[in-house]
C-alpha positions in Angstrom: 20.1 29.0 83.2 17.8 31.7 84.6 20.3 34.6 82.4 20.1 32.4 79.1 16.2 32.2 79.6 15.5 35.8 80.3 17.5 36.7 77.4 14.8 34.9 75.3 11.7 36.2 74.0 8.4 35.2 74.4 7.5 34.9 70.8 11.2 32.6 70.8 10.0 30.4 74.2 6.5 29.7 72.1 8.3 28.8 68.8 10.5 26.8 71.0 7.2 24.7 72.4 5.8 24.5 68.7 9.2 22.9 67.5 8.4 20.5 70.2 4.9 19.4 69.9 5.2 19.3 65.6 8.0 16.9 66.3 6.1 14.6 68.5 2.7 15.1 66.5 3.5 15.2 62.8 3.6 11.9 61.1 5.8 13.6 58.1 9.0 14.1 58.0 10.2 16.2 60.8 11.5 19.8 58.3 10.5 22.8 59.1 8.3 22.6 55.4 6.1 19.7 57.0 6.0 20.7 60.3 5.1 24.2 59.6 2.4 22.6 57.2 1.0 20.5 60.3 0.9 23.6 62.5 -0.7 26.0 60.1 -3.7 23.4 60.1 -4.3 23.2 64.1 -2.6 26.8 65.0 -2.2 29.3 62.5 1.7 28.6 62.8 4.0 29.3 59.5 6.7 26.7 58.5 8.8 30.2 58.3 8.6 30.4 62.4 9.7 26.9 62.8 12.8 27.9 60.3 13.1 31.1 62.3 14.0 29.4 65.5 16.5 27.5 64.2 17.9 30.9 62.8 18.1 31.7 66.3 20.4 28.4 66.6 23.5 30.9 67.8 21.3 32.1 70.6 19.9 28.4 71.5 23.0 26.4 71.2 23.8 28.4 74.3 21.1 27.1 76.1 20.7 23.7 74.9 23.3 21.6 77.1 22.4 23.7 80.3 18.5 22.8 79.7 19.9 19.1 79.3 22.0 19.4 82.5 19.0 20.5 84.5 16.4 17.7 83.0 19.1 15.3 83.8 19.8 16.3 87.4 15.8 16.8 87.8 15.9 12.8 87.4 18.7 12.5 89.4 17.3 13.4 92.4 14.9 10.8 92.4 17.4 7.9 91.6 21.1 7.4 91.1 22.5 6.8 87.6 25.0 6.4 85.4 26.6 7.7 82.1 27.0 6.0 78.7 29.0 7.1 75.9 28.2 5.8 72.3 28.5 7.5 68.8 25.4 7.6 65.7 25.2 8.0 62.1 22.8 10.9 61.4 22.4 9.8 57.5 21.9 12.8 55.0 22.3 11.2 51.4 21.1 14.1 49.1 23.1 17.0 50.9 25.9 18.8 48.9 26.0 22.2 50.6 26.1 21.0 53.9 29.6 21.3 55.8 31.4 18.0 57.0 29.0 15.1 55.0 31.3 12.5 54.0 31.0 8.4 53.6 29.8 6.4 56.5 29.3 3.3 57.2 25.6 2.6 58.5 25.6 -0.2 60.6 21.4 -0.4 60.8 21.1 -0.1 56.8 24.7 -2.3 56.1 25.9 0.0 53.4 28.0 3.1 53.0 26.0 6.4 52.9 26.4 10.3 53.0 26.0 11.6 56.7 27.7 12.9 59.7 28.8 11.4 62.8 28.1 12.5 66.1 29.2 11.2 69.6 26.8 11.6 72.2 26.4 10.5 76.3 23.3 9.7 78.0 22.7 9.6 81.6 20.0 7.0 82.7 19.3 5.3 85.8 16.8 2.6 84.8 13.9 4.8 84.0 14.7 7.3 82.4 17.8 8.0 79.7 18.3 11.7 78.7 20.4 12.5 76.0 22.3 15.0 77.5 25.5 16.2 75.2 26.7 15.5 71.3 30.1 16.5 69.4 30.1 16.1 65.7 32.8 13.5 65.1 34.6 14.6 61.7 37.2 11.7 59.7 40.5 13.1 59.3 40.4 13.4 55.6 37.6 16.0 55.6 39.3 18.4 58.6 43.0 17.8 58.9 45.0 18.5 61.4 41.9 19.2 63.7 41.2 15.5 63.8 40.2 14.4 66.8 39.7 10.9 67.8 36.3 9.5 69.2 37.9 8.7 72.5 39.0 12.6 72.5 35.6 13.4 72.0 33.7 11.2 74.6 36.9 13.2 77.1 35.7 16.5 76.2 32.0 15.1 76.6 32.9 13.9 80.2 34.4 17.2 81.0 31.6 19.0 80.1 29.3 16.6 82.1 31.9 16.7 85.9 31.7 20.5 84.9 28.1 21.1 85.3 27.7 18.4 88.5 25.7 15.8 86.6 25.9 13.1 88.9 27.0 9.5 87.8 28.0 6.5 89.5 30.6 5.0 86.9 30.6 5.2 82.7 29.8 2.3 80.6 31.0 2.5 76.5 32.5 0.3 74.1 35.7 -1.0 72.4 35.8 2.1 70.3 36.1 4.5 73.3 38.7 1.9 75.1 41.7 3.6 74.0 44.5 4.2 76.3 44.2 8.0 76.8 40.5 7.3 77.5 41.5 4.8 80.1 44.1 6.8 82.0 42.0 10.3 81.9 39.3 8.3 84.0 42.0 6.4 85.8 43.5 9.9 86.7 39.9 11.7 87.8 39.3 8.5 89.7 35.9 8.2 87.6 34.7 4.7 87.5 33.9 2.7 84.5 32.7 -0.6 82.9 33.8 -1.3 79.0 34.0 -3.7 76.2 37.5 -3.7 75.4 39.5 -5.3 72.2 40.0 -8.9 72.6 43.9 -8.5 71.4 45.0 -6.1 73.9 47.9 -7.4 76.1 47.7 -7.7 79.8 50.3 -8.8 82.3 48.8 -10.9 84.8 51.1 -14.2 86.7 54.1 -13.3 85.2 52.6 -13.5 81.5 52.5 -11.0 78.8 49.8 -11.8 76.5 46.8 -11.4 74.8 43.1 -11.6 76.6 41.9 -13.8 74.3 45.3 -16.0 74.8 46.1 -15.4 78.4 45.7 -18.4 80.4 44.1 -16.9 83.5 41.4 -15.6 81.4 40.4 -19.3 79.9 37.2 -21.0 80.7 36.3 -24.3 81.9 33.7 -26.7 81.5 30.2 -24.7 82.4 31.8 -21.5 83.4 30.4 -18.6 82.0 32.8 -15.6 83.2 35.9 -15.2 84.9 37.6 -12.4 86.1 41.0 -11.5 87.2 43.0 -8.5 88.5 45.9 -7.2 85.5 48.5 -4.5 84.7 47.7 -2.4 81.6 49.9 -0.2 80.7 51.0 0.2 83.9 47.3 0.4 85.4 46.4 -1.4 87.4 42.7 -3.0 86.1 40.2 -6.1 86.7 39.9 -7.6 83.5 36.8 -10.0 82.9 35.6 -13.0 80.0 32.1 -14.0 79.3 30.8 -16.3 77.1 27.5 -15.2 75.4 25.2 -16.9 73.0 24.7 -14.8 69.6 21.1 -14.8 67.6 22.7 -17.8 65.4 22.9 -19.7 68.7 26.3 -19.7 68.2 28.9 -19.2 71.5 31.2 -15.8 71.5 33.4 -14.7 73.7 33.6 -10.6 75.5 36.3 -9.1 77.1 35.4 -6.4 79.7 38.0 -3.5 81.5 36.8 -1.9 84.4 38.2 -0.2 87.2 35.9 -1.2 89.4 35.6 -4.8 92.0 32.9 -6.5 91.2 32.0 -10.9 90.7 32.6 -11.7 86.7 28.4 -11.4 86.2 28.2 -8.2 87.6 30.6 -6.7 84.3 28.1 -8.0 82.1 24.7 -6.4 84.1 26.6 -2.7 84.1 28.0 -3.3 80.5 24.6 -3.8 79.0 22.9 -0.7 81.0 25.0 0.9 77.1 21.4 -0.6 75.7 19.7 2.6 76.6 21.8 5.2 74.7 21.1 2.7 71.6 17.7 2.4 72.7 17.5 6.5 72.5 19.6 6.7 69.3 16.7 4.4 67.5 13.6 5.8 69.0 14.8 9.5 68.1 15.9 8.6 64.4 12.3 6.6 63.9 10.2 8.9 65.8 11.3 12.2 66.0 13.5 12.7 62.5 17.0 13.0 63.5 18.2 12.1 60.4 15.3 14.7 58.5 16.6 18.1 58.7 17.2 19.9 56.0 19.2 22.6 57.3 22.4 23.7 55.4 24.4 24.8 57.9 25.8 22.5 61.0 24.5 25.2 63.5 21.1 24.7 62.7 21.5 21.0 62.0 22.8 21.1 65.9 19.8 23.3 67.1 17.4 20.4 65.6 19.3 17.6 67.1 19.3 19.7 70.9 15.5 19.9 70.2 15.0 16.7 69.9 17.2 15.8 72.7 14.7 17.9 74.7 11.3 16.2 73.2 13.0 12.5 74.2 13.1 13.8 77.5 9.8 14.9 77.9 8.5 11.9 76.7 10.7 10.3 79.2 8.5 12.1 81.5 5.6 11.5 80.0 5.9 7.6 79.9 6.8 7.5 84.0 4.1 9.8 84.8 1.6 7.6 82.7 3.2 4.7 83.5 3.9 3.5 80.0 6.0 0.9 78.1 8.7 3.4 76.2 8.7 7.0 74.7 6.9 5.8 71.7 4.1 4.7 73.9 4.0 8.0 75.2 4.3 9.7 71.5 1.2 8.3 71.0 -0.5 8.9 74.4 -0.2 12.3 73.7 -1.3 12.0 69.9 -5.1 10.8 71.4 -5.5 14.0 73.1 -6.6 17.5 71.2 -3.2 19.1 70.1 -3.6 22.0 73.0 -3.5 19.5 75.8 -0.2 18.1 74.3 1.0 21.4 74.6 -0.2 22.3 77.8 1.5 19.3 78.8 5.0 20.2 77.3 4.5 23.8 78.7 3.8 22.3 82.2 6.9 20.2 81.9 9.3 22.7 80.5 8.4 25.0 83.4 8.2 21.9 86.1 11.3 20.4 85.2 13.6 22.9 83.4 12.2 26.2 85.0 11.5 27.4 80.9 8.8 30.0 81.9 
């Protein structure tokens, strides 16, 4: 960390705090053109600065996910966690020059839009969730042969994160990310884990082949609300778990949960929803701090925006525990009452507290 941050200049580290506080503090959209417009009021400070730094993004994308790695083991000292996988539409409708766009599905809007796709893991223990590492995730018809699946992603993510010692206690994702290969890589690093899985995936369990949502041993009776049983999985061997959930209609569905772990039935359902946070993150960093607003034409600098706002969800992270407040946006605008320079006293004291960014 200490090599990476030496090698920056000073004129970079302030640009670097700048980025920050016009993310946090400018009501616009979060481009460089805005932003640079809001800092030119308070400090003097050039939209062409703000588009500077992210012409450094070569230099920066090396020392994003170590800055991430040391925010997140900063929180992990004070309580355990655990690591969730999930994946994000970052929605950019009007692009045409800008490398790997292509038509997504929105799930917030409903529709299909232009965008990019990127799958990211959080590590959270309750308090705090700190985005911590993204890979853009690219459909086959746009790269070819160097198509790689989500779950392929979320492995490289998880290798990254067991290489630089964040510390987790199990990892929690969805039915997307419940492929096979994903299953046996944490099966064979002995990595525990808690997932939604498929409801049509076959099990052997009593001498009977068969679906979850048709096997016998997972069927519930009466007032039972979960029920878990021990299975083989492609030759694994796994506790498989059914719990019946009331949607928003009111109406009754039933979830099917794989985890390596031996818990009771409820217990599934607890870690399983700890996922909540990452989708907590992805919405408070697309309304609040512009995710989906830069308008960058390269994916380098596109990346360098994203890592920077990685970093500004984290500080309000620490902001909101320190003040004791509800959520980041609470502490977005606890810092918005105060004269701009406090704000960025504040981020300075943090960056240097808690990521040792002098």
């Amino acid at each position: 960390m200490e090599n990476i941050l030496n090698h920056l200049s000073k004129k970079l580290k302030i640009n670097f705090l700048f980025y920050v506080l016009a993310l946090i503090l400018c009501k616009e959209n979060k481009t460089c053109k805005t932003m640079g417009r809001f800092l030119k009021k308070l400090f003097g400070v050039s939209h062409d600065r703000l588009y500077g730094i992210l012409s450094k993004s070569s230099t920066l994308l090396k020392l994003f996910p170590k800055l991430m790695v040391t925010i997140a083991q900063h929180f992990s000292k004070q309580k355990k966690g655990s690591l969730s996988i999930d994946d994000t539409s970052i929605l950019k409708p009007y692009s045409e020059k800008l490398p790997g766009v292509w038509a997504i599905f929105d799930v917030v809007l409903g529709r299909t839009e232009r965008g990019l796709k990127k799958v990211a893991a959080a590590w959270g223990n309750g308090d705090v969730t700190i985005p911590l590492e993204f890979k853009w995730y690219f459909y086959k018809a746009v790269v070819g042969e160097n198509y790689k699946s989500k779950s392929q992603i979320a492995i490289s993510i998880i290798k990254f994160c067991l290489k630089n010692n964040i510390k987790f206690q199990y990892v929690v994702f969805d039915a997307h990310y419940s492929t096979i290969e994903m299953i046996k890589f944490l099966q064979r690093m002995r990595i525990r884990f808690v997932a939604k899985i498929p409801c049509n995936r076959k099990i052997h369990c009593t001498g009977i082949f068969e679906q979850l949502k048709k096997h016998p041993s997972l069927k519930l009776f009466r007032n039972e609300r979960s029920k878990r049983i021990e299975a083989s999985y492609h030759d694994m061997k796994l506790y498989f778990s059914v719990h019946k959930r009331k949607d928003k209609s009111g109406e009754y569905n039933y979830m099917y949960i794989v985890s390596n772990i031996d818990l009771i039935a409820k217990n599934y359902i607890k870690i399983y929803d700890e996922r909540w946070d990452i989708e907590e993150t992805f919405r408070t960093i697309k309304q609040l701090l512009g995710l989906n607003q830069c308008a960058a034409r390269s994916l380098e600098k596109q990346e360098a925006h994203i890592y920077f706002i990685f970093f500004t969800y984290s500080f309000l992270q620490y902001e909101k525990n320190k003040n004791s407040l509800k959520n980041p946006e609470s502490a977005g605008r606890f810092l918005g009452d105060f004269q701009p320079e406090e704000a960025m006293s504040r981020i300075t004291s943090f960056s240097e507290t808690v990521c040792c960014f002098a």
